[in-house]
ZAMARGU-4260 file (C-alpha; in steps of 0.2 Angstrom, whole numbers, plus 5000, padded with zeros to 4 digits):
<rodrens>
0) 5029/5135/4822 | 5019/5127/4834 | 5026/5116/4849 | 5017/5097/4854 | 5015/5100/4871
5) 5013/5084/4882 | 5010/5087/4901 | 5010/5072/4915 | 5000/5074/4931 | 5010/5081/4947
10) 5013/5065/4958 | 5016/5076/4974 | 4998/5078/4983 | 4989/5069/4998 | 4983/5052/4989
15) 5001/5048/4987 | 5005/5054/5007 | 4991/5043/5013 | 4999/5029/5005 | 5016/5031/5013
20) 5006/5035/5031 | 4997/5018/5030 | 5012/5008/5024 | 5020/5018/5041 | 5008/5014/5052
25) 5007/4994/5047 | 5026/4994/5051 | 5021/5005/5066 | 5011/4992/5073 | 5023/4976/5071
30) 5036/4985/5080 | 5027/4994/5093 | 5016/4978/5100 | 5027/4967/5097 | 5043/4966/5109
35) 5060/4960/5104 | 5061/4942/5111 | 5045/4939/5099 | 5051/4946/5082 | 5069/4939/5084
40) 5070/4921/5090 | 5079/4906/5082 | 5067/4898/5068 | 5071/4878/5067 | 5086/4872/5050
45) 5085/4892/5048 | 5094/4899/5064 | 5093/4913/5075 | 5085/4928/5068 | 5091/4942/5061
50) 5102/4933/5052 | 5112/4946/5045 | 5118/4939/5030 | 5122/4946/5015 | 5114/4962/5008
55) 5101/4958/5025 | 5117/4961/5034 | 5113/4982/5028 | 5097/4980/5041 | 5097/4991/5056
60) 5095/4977/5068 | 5111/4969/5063 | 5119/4985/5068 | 5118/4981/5086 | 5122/4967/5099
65) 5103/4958/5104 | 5106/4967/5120 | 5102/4985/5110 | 5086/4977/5098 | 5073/4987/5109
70) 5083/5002/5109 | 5084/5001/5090 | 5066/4996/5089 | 5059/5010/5096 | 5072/5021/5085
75) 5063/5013/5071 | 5048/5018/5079 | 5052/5036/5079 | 5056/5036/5060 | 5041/5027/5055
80) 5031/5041/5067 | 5040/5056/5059 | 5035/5044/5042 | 5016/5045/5044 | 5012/5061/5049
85) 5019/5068/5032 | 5030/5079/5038 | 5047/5081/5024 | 5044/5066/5011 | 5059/5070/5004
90) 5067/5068/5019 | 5061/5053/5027 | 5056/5043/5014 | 5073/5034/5013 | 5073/5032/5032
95) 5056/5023/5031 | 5060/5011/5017 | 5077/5006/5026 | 5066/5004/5041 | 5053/4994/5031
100) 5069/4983/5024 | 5075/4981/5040 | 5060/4974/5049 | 5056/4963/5030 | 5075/4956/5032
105) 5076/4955/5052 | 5061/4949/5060 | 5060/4930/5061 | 5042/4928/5056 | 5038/4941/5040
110) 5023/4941/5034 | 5016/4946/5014 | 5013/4963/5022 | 5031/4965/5027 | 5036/4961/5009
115) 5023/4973/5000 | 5027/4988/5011 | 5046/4985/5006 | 5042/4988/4989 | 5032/5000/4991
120) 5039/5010/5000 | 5056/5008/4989 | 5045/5013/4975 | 5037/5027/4985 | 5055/5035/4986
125) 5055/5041/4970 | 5041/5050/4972 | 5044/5058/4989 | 5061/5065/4984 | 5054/5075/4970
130) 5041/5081/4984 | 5043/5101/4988 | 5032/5104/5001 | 5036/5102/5019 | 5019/5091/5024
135) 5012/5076/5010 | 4995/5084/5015 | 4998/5099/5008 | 4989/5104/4992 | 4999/5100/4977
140) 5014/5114/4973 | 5010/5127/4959 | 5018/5120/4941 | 5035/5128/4935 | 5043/5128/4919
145) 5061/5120/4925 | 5069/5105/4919 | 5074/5097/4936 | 5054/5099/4941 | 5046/5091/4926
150) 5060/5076/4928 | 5058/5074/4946 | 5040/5073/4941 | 5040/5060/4928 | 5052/5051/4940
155) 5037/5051/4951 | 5024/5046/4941 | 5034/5032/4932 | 5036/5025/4951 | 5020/5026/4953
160) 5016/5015/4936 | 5027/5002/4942 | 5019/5002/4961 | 5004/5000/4950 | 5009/4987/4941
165) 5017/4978/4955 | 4998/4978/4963 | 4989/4969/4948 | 5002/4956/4947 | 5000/4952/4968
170) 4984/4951/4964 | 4981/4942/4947 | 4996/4927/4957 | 4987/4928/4972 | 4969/4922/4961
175) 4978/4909/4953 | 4990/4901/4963 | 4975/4896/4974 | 4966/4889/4959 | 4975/4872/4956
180) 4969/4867/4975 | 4954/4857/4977 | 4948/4868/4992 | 4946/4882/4983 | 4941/4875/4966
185) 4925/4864/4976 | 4921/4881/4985 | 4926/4875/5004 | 4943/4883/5007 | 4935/4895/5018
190) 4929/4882/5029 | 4945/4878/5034 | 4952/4895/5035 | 4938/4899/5048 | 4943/4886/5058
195) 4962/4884/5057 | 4968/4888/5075 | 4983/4900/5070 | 4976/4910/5058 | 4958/4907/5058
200) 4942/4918/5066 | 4943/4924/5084 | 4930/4914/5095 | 4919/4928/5097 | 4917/4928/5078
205) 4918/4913/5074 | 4899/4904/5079 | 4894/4917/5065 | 4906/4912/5051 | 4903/4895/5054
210) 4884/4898/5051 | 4887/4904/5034 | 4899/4892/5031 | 4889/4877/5036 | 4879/4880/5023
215) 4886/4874/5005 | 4879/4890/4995 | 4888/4903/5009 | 4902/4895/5009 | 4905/4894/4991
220) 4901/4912/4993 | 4914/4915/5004 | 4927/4906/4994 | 4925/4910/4976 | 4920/4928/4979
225) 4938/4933/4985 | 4944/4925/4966 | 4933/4938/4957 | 4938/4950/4966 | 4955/4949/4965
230) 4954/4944/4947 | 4946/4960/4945 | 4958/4969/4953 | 4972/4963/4943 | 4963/4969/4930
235) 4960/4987/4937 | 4972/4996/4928 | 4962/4993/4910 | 4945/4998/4918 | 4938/5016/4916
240) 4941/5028/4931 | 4923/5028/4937 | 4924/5008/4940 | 4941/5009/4950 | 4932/5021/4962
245) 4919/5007/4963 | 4934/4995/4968 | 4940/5005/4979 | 4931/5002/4993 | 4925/4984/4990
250) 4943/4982/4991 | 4946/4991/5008 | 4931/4979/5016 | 4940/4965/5010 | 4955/4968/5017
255) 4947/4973/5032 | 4940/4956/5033 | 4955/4948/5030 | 4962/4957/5046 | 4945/4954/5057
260) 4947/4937/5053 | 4964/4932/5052 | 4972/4943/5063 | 4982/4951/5047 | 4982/4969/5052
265) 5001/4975/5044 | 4996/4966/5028 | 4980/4976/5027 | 4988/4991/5028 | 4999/4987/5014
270) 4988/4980/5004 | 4976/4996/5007 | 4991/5009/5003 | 4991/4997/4987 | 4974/4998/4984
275) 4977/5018/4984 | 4991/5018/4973 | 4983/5005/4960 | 4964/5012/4961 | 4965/5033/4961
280) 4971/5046/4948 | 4991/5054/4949 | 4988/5067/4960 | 4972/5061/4970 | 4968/5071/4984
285) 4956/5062/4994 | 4951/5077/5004 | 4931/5077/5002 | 4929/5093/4998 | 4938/5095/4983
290) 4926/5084/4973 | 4911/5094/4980 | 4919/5110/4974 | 4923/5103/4959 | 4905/5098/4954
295) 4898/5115/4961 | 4912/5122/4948 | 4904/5111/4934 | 4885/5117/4937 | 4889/5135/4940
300) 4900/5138/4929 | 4899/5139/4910 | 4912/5128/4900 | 4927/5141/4894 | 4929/5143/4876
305) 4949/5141/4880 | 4955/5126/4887 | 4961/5132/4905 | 4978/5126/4914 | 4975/5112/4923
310) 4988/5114/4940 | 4989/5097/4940 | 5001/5095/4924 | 5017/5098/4922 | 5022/5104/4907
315) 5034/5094/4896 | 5039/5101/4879 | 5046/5090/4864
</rodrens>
């Protein structure tokens, strides 16, 4: 009697490690240029930050007096440093989420960034404690046949789904809670944006913006092509694979953009480890020269008659 075999790509290879490095270094950078008498300060009818209340009273700077927050600041430091370079996802991916909630709960002024790399890196937990190898660079482990393997990796790839999920909801809010304003609907919100003092272009870049967006046509440009672009993206998940790779980089420009301009630089690299988890395969490994290999492989090599094993499928029998 023949067994249905079902198999589910292996979670555990270097896409999924370049997403939790860039989700570390965006914390990274909020805590390492930023001292403690700017990221905890009293915020007016809200009070003196961290607050510590509640389930925020878990965060690690509410584990020490004020007088110890650049000790525990460059602790955090550490972690997230240990975080990025990949070494023992299964071991320092819970450290780094607590770190991420700890700066998303604690600081006085969090930004959408702080919030993304939360969840993310919440989700990214699942993943990483199912993760064998000693570096999230490594190439993916060999398959086995064992039940706590094959669980740990549908685990991982439903965590995944829902980081995925997560990403084209923040995208499809973020296209249409901007549609009911006028700005945005008459095409001139960027105007503005250029030219707010706290969040808008730096002076050096900002005679060059203003050109464009002196003009009616550019700035319209400017402002209605982030909605289809985000629209789009909220959308990824039902597009073929070859269009996702498409998106991928016009998304990593635009977030780029976004932190050129505004000065956003943690919320790029969330929304970049984002754009890697919504817009690549289970398993990507973004090393160039696997996909080179691969299509020498194709060209060189006649088809086989008999389906080969793929190593980047778990088995899972029903």
């Amino acid at each position: 009697m023949l067994m249905r075999r079902r198999t589910i790509a292996l979670p555990w290879a270097a896409g999924y490690g370049l997403a939790r490095t860039l989700l570390a270094l965006g914390t990274l950078g909020t805590l390492a240029f930023s001292d403690s008498a700017s990221l905890f300060r009293e915020v007016a009818t809200v009070g003196q930050y961290p607050l510590c209340r509640g389930v925020t009273g878990a965060g690690a700077f509410c584990l020490v007096s004020p007088d110890h927050f650049e000790a525990m600041r460059w602790a955090c430091c550490l972690v997230l440093v240990i975080a990025a370079s990949g070494w023992r996802p299964r071991y320092t991916a819970i450290p780094h989420a607590y770190v991420a909630f700890s700066v998303f709960t604690g600081i006085s002024i969090p930004d959408g960034g702080d919030q993304i790399t939360w969840i993310l890196t919440l989700l990214l937990v699942l993943v990483a404690v199912g993760d064998p190898r000693r570096w999230h660079w490594q190439p993916q482990p060999r398959p086995d046949e064992t039940a706590s393997r094959r669980t740990w990796a549908l685990i991982g790839v439903s965590a995944i789904t829902l980081a995925r999920i997560q990403m084209s909801v923040l995208y499809f809010q973020s296209c249409v809670a901007k549609l009911p304003h006028a700005e945005w609907a008459d095409g001139s919100a960027l105007y503005y944006w250029i030219n707010n003092h706290a969040f808008g272009a730096p002076g050096w870049l900002r005679p060059a913006l203003n050109a464009v967006a002196e003009n009616p046509v550019g700035v319209a440009a400017l402002t209605w092509s982030p909605l289809v672009l985000e629209i789009v993206l909220a959308a990824a998940l039902l597009l073929p694979q070859r269009v996702r790779w498409m998106l991928l980089p016009v998304g990593v420009l635009f977030h780029l953009g976004i932190a050129v301009v505004m000065g956003l630089w943690s919320f790029a690299f969330a929304m970049w480890a984002g754009l890697l988890l919504l817009l690549t395969p289970y398993g990507h490994d973004p090393r160039l020269a696997l996909p080179r290999r691969r299509q020498k492989r194709a060209t060189s090599c006649p088809e086989p008659t008999v389906p080969a094993h793929n190593e980047a499928e778990q088995p899972v029998h029903s």
